[in-house]
N, C-alpha and C positions, 0 to 999 in steps of 0.2 A: 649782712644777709637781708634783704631786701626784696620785694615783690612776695606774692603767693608762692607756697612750696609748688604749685601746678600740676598734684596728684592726688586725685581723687578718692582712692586708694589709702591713702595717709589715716590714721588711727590717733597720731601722735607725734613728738618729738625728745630726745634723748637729749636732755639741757646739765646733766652732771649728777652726784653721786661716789660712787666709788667700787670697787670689783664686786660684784655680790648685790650691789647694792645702788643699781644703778636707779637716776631717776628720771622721768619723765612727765612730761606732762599730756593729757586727754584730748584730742580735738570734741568742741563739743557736744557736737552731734554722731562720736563714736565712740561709745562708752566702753569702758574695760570691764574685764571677770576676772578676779581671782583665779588663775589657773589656764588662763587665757595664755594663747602661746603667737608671739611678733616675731616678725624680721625687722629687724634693724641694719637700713642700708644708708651706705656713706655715698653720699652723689660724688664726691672725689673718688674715691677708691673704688668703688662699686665692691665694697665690703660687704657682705650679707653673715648677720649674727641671728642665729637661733634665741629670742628672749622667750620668758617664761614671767608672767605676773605673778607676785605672792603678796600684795599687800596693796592697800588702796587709802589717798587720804587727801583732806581738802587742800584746794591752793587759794588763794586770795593776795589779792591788792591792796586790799583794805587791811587795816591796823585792826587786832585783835579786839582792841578797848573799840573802838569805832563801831565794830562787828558789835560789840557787846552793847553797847548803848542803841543800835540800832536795831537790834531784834529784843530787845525792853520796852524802848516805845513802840514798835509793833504789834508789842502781845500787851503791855498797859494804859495805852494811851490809842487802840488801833489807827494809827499812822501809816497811811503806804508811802513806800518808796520805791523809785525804779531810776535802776543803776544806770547811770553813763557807759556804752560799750559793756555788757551783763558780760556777755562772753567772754572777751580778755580778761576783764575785772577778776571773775569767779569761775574756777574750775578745779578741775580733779585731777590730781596726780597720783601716778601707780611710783611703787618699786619694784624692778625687777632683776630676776638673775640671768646670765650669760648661761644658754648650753651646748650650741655647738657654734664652731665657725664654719661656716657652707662653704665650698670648693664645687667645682665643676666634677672631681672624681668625689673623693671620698672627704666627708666631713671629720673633724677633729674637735678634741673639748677645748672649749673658749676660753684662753689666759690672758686676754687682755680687754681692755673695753671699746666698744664700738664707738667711731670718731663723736664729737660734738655736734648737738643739731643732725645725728642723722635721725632720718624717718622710719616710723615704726608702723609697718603693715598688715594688716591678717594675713597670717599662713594660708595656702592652698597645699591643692593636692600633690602638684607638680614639685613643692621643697622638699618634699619627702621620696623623691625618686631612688634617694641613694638604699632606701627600705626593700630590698629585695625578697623575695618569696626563696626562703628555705630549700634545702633538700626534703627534711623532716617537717611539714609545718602543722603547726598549731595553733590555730585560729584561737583568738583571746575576745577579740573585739575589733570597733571601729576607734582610730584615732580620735581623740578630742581635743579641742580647743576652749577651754571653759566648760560653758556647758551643749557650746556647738559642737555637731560629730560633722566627722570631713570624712569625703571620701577615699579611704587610706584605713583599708584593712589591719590590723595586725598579726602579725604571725611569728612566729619563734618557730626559732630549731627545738623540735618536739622531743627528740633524742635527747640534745644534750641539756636541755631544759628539766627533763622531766627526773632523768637519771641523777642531778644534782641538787636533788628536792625543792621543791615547791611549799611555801606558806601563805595561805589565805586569812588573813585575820579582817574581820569585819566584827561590827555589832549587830544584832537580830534586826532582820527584815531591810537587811541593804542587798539581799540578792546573791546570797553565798549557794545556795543548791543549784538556783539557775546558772550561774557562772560554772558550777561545775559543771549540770547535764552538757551546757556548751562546750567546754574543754573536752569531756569524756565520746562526746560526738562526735568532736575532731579526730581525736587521738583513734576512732574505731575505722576512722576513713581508711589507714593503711596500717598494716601490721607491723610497724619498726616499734611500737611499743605494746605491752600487755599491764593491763589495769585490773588492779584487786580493789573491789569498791566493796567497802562494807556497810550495807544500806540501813540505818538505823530508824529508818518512816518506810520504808518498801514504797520509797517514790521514783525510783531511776530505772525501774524495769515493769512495773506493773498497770501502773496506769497506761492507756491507750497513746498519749502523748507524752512517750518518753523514749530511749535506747528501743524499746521494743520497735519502734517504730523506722527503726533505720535502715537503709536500703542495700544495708551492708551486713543483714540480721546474723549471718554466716556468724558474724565476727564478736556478736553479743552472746556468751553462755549466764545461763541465770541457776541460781541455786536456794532452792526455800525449803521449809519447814513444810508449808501451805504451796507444792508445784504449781502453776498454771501446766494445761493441757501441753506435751513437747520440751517440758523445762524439766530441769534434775531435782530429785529430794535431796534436801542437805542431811548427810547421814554420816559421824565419823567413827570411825571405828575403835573401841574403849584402847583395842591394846597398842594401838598408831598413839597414845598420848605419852608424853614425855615431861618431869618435874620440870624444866626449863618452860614448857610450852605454858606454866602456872606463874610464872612472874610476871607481874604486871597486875595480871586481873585479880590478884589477893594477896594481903599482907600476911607475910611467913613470918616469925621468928625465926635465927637463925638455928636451933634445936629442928624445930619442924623443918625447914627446907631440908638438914641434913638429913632428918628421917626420909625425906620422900625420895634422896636421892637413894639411901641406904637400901632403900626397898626396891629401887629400879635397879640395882646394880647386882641385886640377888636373886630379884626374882625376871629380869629386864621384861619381856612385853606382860608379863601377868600380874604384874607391882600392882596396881588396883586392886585389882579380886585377892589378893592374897594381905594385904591391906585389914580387909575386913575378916577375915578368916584365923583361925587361932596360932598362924604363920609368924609371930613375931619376932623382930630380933630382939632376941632375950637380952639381958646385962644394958644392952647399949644407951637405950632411951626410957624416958620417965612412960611411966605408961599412959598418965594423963597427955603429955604430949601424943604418943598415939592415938591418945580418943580424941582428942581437937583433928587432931590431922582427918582423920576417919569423917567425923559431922562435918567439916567440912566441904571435901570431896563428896559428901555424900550432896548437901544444898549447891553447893556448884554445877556437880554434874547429873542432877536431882535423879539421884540413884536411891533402890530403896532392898533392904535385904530381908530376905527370910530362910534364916539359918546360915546356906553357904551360895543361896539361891541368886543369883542378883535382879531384880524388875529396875529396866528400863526404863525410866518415863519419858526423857527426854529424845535429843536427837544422838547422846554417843548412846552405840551398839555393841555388842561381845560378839555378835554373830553375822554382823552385816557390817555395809557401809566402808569396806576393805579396800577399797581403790579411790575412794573420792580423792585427797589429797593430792595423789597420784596425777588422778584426771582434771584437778584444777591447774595443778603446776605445770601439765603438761598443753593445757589451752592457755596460761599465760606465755608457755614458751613461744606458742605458736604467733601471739602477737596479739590474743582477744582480749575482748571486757571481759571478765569475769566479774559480776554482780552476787552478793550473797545477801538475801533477806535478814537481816536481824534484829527487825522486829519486833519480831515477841521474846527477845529474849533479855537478862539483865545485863547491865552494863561488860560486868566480872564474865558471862558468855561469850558475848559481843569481841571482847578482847582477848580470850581464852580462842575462839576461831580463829580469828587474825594472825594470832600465834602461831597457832599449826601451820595454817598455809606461808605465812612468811616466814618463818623457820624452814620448813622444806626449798625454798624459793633460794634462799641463804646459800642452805647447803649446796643445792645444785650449781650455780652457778660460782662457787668456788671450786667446786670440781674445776668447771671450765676455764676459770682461771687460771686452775692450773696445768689444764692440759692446752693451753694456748687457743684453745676455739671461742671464747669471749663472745669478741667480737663479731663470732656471725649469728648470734642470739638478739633477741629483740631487748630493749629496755625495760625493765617492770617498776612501774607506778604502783604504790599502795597507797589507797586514798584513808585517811584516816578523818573523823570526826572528833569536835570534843578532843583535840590532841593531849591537851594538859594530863588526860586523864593518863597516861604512860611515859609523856616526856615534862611532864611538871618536875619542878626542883622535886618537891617532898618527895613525888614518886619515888627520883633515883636516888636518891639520899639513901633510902630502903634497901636499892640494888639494882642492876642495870636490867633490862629485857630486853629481847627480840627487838624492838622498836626504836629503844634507843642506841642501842647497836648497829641499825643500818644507819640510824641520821649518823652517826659519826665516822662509819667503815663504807658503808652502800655503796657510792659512788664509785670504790672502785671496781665493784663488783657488775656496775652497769644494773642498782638498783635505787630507786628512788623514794621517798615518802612524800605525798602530796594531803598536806597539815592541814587541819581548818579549826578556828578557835576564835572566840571573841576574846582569849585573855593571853595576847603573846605574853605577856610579862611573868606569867608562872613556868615558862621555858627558859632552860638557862640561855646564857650567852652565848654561848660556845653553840649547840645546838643551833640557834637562832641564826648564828654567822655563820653556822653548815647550811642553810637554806639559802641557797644563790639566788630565786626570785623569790619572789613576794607579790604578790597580786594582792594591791590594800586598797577595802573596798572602805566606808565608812564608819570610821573609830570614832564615839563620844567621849570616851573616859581619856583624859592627857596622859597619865601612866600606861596606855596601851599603844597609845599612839608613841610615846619615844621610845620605846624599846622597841619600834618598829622603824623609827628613825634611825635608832643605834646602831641596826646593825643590817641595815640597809647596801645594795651594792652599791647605788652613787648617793651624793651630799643632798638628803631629803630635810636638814637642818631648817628651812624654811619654809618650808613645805604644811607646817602644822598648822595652821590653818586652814591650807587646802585640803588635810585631809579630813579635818574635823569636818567639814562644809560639802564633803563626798556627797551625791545622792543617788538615790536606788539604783543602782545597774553602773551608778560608776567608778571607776576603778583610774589607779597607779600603777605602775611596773614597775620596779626596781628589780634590775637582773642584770646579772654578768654577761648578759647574751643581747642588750641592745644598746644602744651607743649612748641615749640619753632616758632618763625614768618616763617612760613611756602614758600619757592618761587616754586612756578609755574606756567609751563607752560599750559595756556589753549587753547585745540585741537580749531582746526576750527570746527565751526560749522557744515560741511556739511559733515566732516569725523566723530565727533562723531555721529551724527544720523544714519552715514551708519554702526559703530559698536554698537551702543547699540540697533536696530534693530534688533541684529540678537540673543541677548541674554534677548529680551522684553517677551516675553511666560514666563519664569523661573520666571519673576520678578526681576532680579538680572541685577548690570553691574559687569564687569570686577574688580575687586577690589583690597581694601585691604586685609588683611588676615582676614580669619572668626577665 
């Protein structure tokens, strides 16, 4: 192999290793990144392999002991020296992994190694052609290359994306709210899907630069405590509440849950008020277990009584608030955001809401299950915060709920949970390997990071590194729905709504190839 490779183009060369574990070495003056993604072509073959860098480390000429004696007298005795040919002598070698083998039609996963001595190139935009734009699509981000972004949108099938849940796991201040307001922006573009977002800062509908701002407002409904002018009060109604719709957001004994059922099923919508009233079932339960149950109900749904009286303080009602449910379930049918302020409310609230409306969400669409009309209903996204707090082990160790319920059944139902948590590792297994993608933005802790490895759609086993080394805005895909784990960069928030603004009329963003 003789003369100059005679491409300028060139990054490197592919000098041996093994599957997984291929090695290469740096040209000079084109330095590699961790997460940096090459073509490796065979000038025989005109084989082109999809590489991915995971690891970086020195090469040298020089004998270690040589090395070592000569940056001793450089630091003790300051002696310079300069190398015969620096370049050949001293450089940098990556390892990399195989992920796809490119074809003129469709690419396939790489089972074999790229010839010897082929050349290893920066990707463009044009290798990515086989990346088509969806029917459903959901804009994520741009493609990246280390920590260069390419012009190579990404997009998923939003539908079947969204409907086979979604896990966000990041650590604070890698860009977990902005990556949603982005997803949530897409997803409001056309109505094959409907999103329950329950907003725990009232930042995804209230400030001026956010969902409010969409030019597809139609399609945003907002619900609060605190209305803006044109939005709905969140108002539900005491007797719409159901002991199921209480799991999760407070620990029962099993004595207490069966009271609360005992009391729904005698007295069914007036179990509450009759709760606190001298309505008891006699013989069956300790009485102290009814007055736990009672305090309660009572701090939960910060009721307060005088006599048989009941005062309201909160937002459940005995005498209002009779259709919101209703009116929620029936705008996520429709394919909208539905945004709920919460706020000001405590945790045990926060997931006591969510209940309600994904419970009813549940119900309905098993209806349709079973009367065969499914399929012409939109998808529904429940975006959940703080996941652990419902689908942690300890949680269900307790008992199942509403939540954990769809991560395991949803999907057939055409309904989805879209998780966000800095601690995947308090979610079981099983749950974790019900979430088909994973948008993984910046993990520090290594036990967060391998359970995100574990159960990952493709082999992220190398990968820990690169996700340790994630930064702000950027992200991994692992999903059943793209051919290889996907890195991208996701825009800021305040520059994508200034560009997908201006292409909102057409229906269309900026894309992949049609």
């Amino acid at each position: 192999m003789g003369g100059k490779t005679g491409n300028k183009n060139v990054k490197g060369l592919v000098l041996g290793g093994r599957y997984g574990e291929v090695l290469a070495r740096q040209k000079s003056d084109e330095p590699f990144e961790i997460g940096e993604l090459l073509i490796a072509e065979d000038q025989n073959t005109s084989q082109r392999v999809l590489m991915q860098v995971y690891d970086l480390l020195f090469g040298s000429q020089v004998s270690q002991q040589n090395r070592e004696l000569i940056s001793g007298m450089a630091l003790e005795e300051d002696t310079e020296f300069e190398f015969l040919d620096p370049h050949l002598r001293q450089y940098t070698l990556a390892v990399l992994k195989e992920m796809l083998l490119l074809d003129d039609k469709n690419p396939v996963l790489a089972k074999g190694l790229p010839g010897f001595f082929s050349q290893l190139r920066a990707v463009k935009a044009g290798d990515f052609s086989f990346l088509e734009k969806p029917k459903n699509p959901l804009y994520i981000g741009q493609l990246r290359s280390g920590s260069k972004v390419l012009e190579v949108p990404v997009k998923l099938d939003g539908r079947r994306v969204l409907s086979h849940h979604v896990l966000i796991p990041a650590t604070t201040g890698r860009g977990k709210s902005n990556l949603l307001k982005v997803l949530l922006w897409s997803a409001a573009e056309d109505r094959y899907c409907g999103s329950l977002v329950l907003d725990p800062h009232d930042e995804y509908y209230r400030p001026d630069e956010s969902l409010r701002a969409h030019p597809a407002r139609d399609n945003i409904v907002y619900y609060s405590p605190d209305p803006l002018p044109g939005t709905n009060s969140l108002i539900i109604n005491l007797k719409q509440l159901r002991p199921s719709h209480l799991e999760g957001c407070m620990d029962w004994s099993t004595a207490q849950r069966e009271a609360l059922q005992a009391y729904h099923n005698k007295f069914k919508e007036n179990w509450i008020s009759e709760i606190f009233r001298e309505n008891d079932i006699k013989g069956n339960f300790n009485e102290s277990t009814i007055g736990v149950v009672r305090r309660r109900i009572v701090n939960l749904l910060n009721l307060e009584f005088e006599g048989e009286k009941i005062i309201e303080k909160g937002i459940f009602k005995s005498n209002t608030g009779e259709s919101t449910i209703n009116d929620v379930v029936d705008a996520l049918e429709q394919g909208k955001t539905v945004i709920v302020d919460t706020s000001a409310f405590s945790g045990a609230i926060e997931i006591l809401i969510g209940s309600v409306f994904s419970s009813e969400v549940l119900r309905r669409y098993k209806q349709y299950k079973n009367k065969n009309t499914l399929s012409q209903k939109p998808v529904i996204s429940i975006v959940l915060e703080e996941a652990p707090r419902v689908l942690g082990k300890e949680v269900l160790e307790r008992g199942p709920n509403i939540f954990s319920t769809i991560a395991r059944e949803g999907r057939k139902f055409q309904i989805g949970l879209l998780a966000i948590t800095q601690l995947p590792s308090l979610i079981p297994r099983q749950i974790l390997a019900n979430m088909n993608t994973k948008i993984v933005l910046g993990i520090e802790m290594r036990p967060e990071r391998q359970a995100i490895i574990d159960s990952a759609a493709q082999d992220l086993s190398q990968d820990d590194r690169a996700i340790a080394s994630l930064d702000k805005g950027e992200a991994i895909i692992t999903t059943n729905f793209a051919p290889f784990a996907l890195p991208v960069k996701v825009p800021l928030f305040s520059d994508f709504i200034a560009g997908t603004k201006k292409v909102s009329v057409q229906k269309s963003f900026p894309g992949l190839k049609e």
